[in-house]
C-alpha positions in Angstrom: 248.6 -75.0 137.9 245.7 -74.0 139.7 245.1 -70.9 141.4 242.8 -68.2 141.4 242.9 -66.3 137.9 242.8 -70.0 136.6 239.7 -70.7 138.1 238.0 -67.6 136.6 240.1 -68.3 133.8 238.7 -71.5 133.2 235.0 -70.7 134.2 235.0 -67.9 131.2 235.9 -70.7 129.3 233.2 -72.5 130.0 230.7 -69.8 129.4 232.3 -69.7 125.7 231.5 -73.5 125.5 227.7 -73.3 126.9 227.7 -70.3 123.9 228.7 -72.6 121.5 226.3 -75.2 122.8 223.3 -72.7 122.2 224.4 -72.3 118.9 224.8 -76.2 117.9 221.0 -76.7 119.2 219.7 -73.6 117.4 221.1 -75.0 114.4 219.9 -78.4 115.0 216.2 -76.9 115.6 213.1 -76.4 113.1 211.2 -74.3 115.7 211.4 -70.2 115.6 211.1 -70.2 119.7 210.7 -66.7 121.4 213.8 -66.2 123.4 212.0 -63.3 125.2 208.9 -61.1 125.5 208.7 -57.5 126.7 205.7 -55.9 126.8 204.6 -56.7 123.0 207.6 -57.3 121.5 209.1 -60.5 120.8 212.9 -61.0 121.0 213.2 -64.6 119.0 216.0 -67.4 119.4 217.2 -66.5 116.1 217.7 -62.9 117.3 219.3 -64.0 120.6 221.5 -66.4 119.3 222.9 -64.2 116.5 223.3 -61.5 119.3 225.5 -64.1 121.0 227.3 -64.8 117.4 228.3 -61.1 116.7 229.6 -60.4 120.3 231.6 -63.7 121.1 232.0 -65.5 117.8 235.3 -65.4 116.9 236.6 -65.9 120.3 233.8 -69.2 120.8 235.1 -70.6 117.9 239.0 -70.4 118.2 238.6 -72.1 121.8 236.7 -74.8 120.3 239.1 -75.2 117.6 242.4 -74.5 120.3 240.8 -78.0 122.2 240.4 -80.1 119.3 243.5 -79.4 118.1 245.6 -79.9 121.5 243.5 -83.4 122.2 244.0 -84.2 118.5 247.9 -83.6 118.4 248.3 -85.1 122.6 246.8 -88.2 121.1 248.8 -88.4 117.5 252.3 -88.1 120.0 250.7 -90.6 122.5 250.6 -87.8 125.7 248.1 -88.2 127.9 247.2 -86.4 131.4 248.3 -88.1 134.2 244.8 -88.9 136.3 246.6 -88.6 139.3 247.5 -84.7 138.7 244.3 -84.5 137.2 243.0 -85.7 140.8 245.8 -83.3 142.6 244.6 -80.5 140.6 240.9 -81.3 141.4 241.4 -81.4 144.8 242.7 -78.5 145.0 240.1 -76.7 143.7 237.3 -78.5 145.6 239.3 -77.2 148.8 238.9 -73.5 147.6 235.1 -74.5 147.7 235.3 -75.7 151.1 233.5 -78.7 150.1 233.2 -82.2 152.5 231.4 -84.4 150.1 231.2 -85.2 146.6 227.4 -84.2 146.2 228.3 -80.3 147.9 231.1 -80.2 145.4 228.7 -80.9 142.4 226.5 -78.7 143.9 228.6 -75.4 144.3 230.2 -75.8 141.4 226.8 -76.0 139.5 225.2 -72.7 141.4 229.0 -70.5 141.4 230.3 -71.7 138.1 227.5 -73.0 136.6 229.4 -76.7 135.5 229.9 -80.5 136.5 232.9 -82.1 138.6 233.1 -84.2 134.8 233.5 -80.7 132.4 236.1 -78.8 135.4 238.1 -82.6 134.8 238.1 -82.2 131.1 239.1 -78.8 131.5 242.1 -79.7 133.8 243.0 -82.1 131.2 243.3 -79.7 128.4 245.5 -77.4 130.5 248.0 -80.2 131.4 247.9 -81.3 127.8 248.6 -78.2 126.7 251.0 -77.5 129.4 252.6 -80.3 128.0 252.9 -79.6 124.9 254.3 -76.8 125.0 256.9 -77.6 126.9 258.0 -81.2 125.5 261.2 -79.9 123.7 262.5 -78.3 126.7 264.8 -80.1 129.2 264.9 -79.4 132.7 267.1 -81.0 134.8 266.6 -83.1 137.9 269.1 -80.9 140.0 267.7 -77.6 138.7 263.9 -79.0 139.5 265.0 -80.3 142.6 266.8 -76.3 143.7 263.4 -74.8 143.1 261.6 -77.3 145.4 264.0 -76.5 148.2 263.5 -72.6 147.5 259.6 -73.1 147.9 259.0 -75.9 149.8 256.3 -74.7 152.0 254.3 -74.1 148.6 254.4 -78.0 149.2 253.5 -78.2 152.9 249.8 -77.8 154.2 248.9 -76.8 157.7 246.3 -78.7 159.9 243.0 -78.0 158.9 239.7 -78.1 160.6 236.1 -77.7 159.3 233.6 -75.6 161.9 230.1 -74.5 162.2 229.4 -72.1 164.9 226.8 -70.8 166.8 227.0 -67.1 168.3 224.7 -65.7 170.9 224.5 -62.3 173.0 224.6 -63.6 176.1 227.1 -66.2 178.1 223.4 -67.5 179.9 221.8 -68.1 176.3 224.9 -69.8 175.2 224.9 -72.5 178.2 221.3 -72.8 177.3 222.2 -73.6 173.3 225.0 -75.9 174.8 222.8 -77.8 177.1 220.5 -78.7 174.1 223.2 -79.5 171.8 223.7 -82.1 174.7 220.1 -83.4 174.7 220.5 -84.0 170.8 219.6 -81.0 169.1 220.9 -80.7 165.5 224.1 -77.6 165.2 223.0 -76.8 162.4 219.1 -76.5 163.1 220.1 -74.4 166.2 222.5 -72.1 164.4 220.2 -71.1 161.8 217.4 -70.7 164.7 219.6 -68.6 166.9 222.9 -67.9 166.2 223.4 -63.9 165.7 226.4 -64.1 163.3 224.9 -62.8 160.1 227.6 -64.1 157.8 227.3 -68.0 159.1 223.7 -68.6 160.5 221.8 -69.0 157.1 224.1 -72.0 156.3 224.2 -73.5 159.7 226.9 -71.9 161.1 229.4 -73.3 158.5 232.8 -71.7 158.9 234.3 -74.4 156.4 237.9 -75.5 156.1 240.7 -73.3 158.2 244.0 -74.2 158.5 244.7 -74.1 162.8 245.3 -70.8 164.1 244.6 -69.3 161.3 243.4 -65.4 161.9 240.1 -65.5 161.3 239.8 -66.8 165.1 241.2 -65.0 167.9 243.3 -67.3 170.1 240.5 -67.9 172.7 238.6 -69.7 169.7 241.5 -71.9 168.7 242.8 -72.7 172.3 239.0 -74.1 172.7 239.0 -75.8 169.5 242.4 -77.6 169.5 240.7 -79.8 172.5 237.5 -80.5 170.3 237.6 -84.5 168.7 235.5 -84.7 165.7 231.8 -84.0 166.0 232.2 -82.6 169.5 231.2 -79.1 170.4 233.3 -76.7 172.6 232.0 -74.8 175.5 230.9 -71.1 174.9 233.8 -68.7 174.0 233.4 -65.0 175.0 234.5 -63.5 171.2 234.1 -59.7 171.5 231.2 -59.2 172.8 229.5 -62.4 171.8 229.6 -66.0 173.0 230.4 -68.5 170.8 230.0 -72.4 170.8 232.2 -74.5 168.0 231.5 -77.8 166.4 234.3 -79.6 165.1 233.3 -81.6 162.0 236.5 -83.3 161.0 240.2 -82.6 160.7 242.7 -82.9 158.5 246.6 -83.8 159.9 249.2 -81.7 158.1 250.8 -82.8 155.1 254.1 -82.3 152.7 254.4 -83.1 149.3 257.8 -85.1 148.8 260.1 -83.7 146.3 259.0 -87.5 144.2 255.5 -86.3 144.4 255.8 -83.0 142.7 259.0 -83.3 140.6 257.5 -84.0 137.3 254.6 -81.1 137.8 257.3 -79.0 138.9 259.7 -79.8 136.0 256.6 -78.7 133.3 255.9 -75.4 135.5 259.9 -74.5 135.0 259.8 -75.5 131.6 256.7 -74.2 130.6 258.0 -70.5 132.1 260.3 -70.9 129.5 258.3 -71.1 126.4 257.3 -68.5 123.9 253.5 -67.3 124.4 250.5 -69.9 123.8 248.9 -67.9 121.1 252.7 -69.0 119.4 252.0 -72.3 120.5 248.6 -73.0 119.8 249.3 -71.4 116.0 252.0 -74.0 115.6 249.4 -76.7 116.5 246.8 -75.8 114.5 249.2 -75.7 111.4 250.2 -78.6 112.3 247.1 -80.6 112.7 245.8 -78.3 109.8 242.3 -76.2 110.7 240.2 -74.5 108.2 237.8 -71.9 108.8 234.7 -71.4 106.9 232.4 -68.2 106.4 233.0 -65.1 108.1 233.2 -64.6 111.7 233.4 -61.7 113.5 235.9 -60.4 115.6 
């Protein structure tokens, strides 16, 4: 389910919800705060937030209602999201991120997307649920599930994977110097922001993040270096063009496959849900059938 345009897809989403936020607290407030001052003119919340209103109302407002109504209608049918897709789907994104721990997750989610591990989770729930319903009158064989895994099962298969940080320097002599106090304990990172050249990398310590092994980003010099590396070792300087590089490998992951068990029931929804008409069809029928009423004028 995830993928790219999801991702942006969902972080628009978001922004729509942080709108609607705004709004809920301006309501909720007494005080006339100034949202802005230029020069001697005060733009005021009230102006700000009515801005907002006129420009993104309408569409603020029916994905608020589109959530209530999928949660309210999973929950009268007794669907639920499975947590561990919910986990799967998490994952997934977290590797886009190139994240190693929980806390850098958080924390580039928060600066690129501007949300919380717990909101992307709620939205991954709403998108299964949806996903769900959708497609809960449509029947999908085990056999024709089971043809389509076959036909892409390397969608299913991950390669080895490595995390790196690097350090690149001019000079093969400058490198054995960098290597030799890597040996006498000096921090990767400290060094590669102190003297590696590599514009792209040295700022954030060097930090390649995840690549799956050989992957062409590295020429095969780097990757016939790195293939002998254990975790938390560095490699001995690589001539890379007309640079010399030193990796550090900081952990590995084996390669995996997803058994045909593991995926068959996402798999049957994506199928299915190919299937069905489009979701503004969808969501209208759930909104009559939970019943929704609008009040006051909203514009579009």
């Amino acid at each position: 389910m995830t993928n790219g345009k999801g991702l942006w897809a969902f972080i628009g989403a978001l922004v729509l919800l942080l709108l609607a936020v705004t709004w809920a607290w301006y309501q909720s407030s007494g005080k006339l705060q100034p949202a802005a001052i230029v020069g001697d003119v005060t733009i005021s919340e009230a102006e700000y937030v009515s801005a907002l209103k006129q420009k993104f109302g309408k569409q603020v407002l029916d994905d608020l209602v589109n959530r209530e109504v999928v949660f309210q209608e999973a929950k009268r049918l007794g669907i639920s999201a499975d947590p561990k897709q919910i986990e799967q789907e998490l994952a997934q994104i977290r590797d886009s991120y190139g994240s190693q721990t929980d806390s850098e997750f958080e924390q580039a989610l928060q600066k690129q997307a501007g949300t919380t591990v717990d909101a992307l989770k709620q939205e991954i729930t709403y998108q299964i649920l949806l996903q769900t319903l959708a497609t809960r009158d449509i029947a999908i064989s085990d056999d024709e599930v089971l043809k389509v895994y076959e036909s892409r099962a390397e969608r299913y298969s991950r390669p080895k994977q490595v995390r790196l940080r690097q350090i690149a320097v001019a000079s093969q002599k400058e490198a054995e110097q960098v290597l030799a106090e890597l040996r006498q304990g000096a921090n990767f990172q400290t060094l590669a922001k102190e003297r590696s050249i590599d514009s792209r990398t040295a700022a954030i310590g060097g930090d390649l993040g995840w690549l799956s092994v050989r992957d062409h980003q590295l020429p095969d010099e780097a990757w016939n270096a790195i293939e002998k590396l254990k975790a938390k070792d560095n490699s001995e300087p690589v001539k890379v063009d007309d640079n010399y590089v030193i990796y550090h490998l900081e952990q590995s992951r084996e390669a995996t496959q997803r058994s045909f068990e593991e995926v068959k029931e996402e798999l049957r929804r994506e199928i299915a849900f190919a299937q069905v008409e489009s979701l503004d069809t969808v969501l209208a029928r759930l909104r009559e059938s939970v019943g929704v009423q609008l009040f006051g004028q909203m514009p579009h």
